[in-house]
C-alpha positions in Angstrom: 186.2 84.4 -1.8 187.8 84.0 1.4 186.2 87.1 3.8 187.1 86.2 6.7 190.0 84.1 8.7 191.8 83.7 12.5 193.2 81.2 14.3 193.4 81.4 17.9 194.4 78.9 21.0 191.3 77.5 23.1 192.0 75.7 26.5 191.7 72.2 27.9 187.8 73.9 29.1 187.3 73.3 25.1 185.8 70.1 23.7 184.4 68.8 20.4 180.7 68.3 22.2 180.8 72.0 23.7 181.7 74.0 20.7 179.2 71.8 18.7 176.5 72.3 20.8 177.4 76.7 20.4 177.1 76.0 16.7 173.7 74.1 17.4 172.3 77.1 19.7 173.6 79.6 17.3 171.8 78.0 13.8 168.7 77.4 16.5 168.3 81.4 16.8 169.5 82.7 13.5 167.6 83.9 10.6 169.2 81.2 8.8 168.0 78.3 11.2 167.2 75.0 9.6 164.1 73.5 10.4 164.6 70.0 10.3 168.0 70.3 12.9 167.5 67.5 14.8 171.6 66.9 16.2 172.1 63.4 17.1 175.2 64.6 19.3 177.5 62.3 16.4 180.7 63.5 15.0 179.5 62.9 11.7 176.2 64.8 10.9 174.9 66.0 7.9 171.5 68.1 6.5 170.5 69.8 3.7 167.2 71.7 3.4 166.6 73.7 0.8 169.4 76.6 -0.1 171.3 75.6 3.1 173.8 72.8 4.2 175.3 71.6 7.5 178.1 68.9 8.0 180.1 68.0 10.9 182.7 65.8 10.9 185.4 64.5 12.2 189.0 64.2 9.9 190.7 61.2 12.5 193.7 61.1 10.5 194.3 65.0 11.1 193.2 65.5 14.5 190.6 68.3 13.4 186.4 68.2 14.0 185.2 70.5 11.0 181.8 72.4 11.0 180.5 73.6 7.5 177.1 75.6 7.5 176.7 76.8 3.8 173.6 79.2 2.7 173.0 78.7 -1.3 171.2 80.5 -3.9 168.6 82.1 -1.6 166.3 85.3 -2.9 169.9 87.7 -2.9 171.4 85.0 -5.4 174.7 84.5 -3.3 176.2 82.4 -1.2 178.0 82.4 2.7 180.2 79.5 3.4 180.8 79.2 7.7 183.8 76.7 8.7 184.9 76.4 12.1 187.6 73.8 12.3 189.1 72.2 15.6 192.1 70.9 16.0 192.0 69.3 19.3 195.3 67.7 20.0 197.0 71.5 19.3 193.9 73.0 21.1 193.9 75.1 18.2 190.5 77.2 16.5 190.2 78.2 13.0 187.5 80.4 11.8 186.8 81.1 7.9 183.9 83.2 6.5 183.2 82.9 2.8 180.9 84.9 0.6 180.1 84.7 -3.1 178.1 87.3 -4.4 175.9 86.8 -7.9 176.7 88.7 -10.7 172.4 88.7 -11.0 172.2 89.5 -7.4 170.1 92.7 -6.7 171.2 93.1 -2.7 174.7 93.9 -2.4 174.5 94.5 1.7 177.3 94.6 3.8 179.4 91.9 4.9 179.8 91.6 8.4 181.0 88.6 10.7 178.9 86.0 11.1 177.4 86.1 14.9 178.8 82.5 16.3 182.1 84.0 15.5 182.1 86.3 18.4 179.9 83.9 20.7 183.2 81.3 20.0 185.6 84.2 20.8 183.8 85.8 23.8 183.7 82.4 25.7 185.9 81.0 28.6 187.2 78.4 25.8 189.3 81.0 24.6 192.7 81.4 26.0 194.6 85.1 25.9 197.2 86.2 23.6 199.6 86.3 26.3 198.3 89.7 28.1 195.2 90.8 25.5 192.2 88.9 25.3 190.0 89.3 22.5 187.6 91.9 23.0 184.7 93.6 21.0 186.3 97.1 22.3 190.2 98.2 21.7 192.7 98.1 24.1 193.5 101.9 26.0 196.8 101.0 27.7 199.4 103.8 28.4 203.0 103.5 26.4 204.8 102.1 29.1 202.6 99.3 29.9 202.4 99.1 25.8 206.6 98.5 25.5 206.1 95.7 28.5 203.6 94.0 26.7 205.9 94.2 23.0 208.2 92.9 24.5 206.1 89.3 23.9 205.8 87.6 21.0 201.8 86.8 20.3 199.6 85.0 18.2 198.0 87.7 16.5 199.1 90.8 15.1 198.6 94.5 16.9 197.9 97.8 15.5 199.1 100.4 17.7 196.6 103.8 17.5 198.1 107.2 18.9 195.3 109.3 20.3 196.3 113.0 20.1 192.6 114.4 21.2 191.6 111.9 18.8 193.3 108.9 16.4 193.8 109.0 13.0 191.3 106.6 12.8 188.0 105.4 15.0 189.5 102.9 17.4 186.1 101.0 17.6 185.2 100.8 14.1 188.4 99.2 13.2 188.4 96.9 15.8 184.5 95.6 15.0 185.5 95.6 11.4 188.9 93.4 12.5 187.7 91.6 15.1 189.2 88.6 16.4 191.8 88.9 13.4 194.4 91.4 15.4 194.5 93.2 18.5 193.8 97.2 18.6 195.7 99.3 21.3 194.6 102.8 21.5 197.7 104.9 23.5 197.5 108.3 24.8 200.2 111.0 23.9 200.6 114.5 23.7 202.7 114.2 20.2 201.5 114.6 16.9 201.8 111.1 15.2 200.3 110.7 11.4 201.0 106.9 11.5 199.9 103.2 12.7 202.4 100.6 13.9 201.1 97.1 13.1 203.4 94.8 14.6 203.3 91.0 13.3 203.7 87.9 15.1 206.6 87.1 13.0 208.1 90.0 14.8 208.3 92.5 11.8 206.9 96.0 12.1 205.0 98.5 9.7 204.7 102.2 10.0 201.2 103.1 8.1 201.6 106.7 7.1 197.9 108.4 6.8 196.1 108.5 3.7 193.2 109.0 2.0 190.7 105.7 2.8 193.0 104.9 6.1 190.8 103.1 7.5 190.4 100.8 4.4 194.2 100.5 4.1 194.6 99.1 7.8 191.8 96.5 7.2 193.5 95.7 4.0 197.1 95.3 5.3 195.3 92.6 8.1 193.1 90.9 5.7 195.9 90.2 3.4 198.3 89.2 6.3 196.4 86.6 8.2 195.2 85.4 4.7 198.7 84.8 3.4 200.5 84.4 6.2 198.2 81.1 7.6 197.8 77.8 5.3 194.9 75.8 6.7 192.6 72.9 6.1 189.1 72.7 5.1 186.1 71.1 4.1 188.0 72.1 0.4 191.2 70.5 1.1 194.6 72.0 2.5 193.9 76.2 0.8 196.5 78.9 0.4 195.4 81.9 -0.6 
């Protein structure tokens, strides 16, 4: 299934060699590293080894450099599917995480975004969504400034937190557990406030009331947004969710 997926802009800093070469240094340093990478700095690149995959290549006719790195039947008995795709005339970045998980599989750990995810998002490649960058920490910005910035229409979608001694929910788990998919502004008050404003890039609003599993129910209502809201290519073909 589809875990994972944002699309943000990059800037004319961004080319198909650099963010090639990030993907290169990341599968160079993680646990899953591939020991016969030997990149011949081609658009077209492909190895297998055994339970793992990596293919680069460029789709001419659609403008986009794809990146695939695929772990496969390994000791848990699942699967991760990474796909970074590029499209370079838009200077737009889309970033998909897929995991299947074995019915025989014994490890059923947590899933959590893969790391050259947030090396892509934390570079200078990466323009801002108007006034918010993405950042591995929310936003604390005081109402006023908060109505200013609304008044924009960006890329990703915000949840609005009101911290009354404390938020109805923890600021910085959300935003690790959303991050890069939406933008997290925590804003002081002295009211009582039992809900979350999430407001969408296609300028609609939601009111979250609290509930029991909150923090689930946010997650959910972002997950499922960016999922249904985006249609995108892939190594698969054109998806909808």
């Amino acid at each position: 299934m589809l875990f994972y997926y944002t699309k943000v802009q990059v800037n004319e800093l961004m080319t198909p060699s650099l963010l090639i070469e990030q993907v290169i240094y990341w599968l160079q340093h993680t646990k899953n590293k591939m020991k016969d990478l030997n990149y011949d700095h081609s658009l077209y690149y492909s190895l297998k080894e055994k339970h793992k995959s990596l293919e680069i290549k460029d789709f001419k006719t659609k403008n986009i450099l794809g990146i695939q790195f695929i772990t496969d039947h390994n000791y848990k008995k699942n699967q991760f599917t990474i796909e970074i795709l590029y499209h370079y005339q838009q200077e737009i970045l889309e970033l998909s995480f897929y995991k299947e998980i074995s019915n025989e599989s014994k490890y059923i750990s947590k899933i959590s975004i893969p790391k050259i995810f947030p090396m892509i998002l934390e570079s200078n490649y990466i323009q801002k969504d108007h006034d918010l960058s993405i950042q591995s920490t929310p936003h604390f910005i005081n109402e006023r400034t908060v109505n200013q910035l609304l008044k924009k229409s960006y890329h990703l979608p915000i949840i609005i937190l009101y911290k009354n001694k404390k938020c109805l929910v923890n600021p910085f788990i959300l935003n690790q557990e959303l991050y890069g998919m939406c933008h997290i502004i925590v804003i002081p008050t002295n009211r009582e406030v039992n809900y979350v404003q999430i407001n969408y890039p296609n300028h609609e609003k939601e009111k979250i009331f609290y509930e029991k599993s909150f923090l689930q129910t946010l997650i959910q209502h972002i997950r499922y947004y960016m999922l249904q809201e985006n249609e995108f290519y892939s190594f698969f073909g054109t998806s909808t969710i």
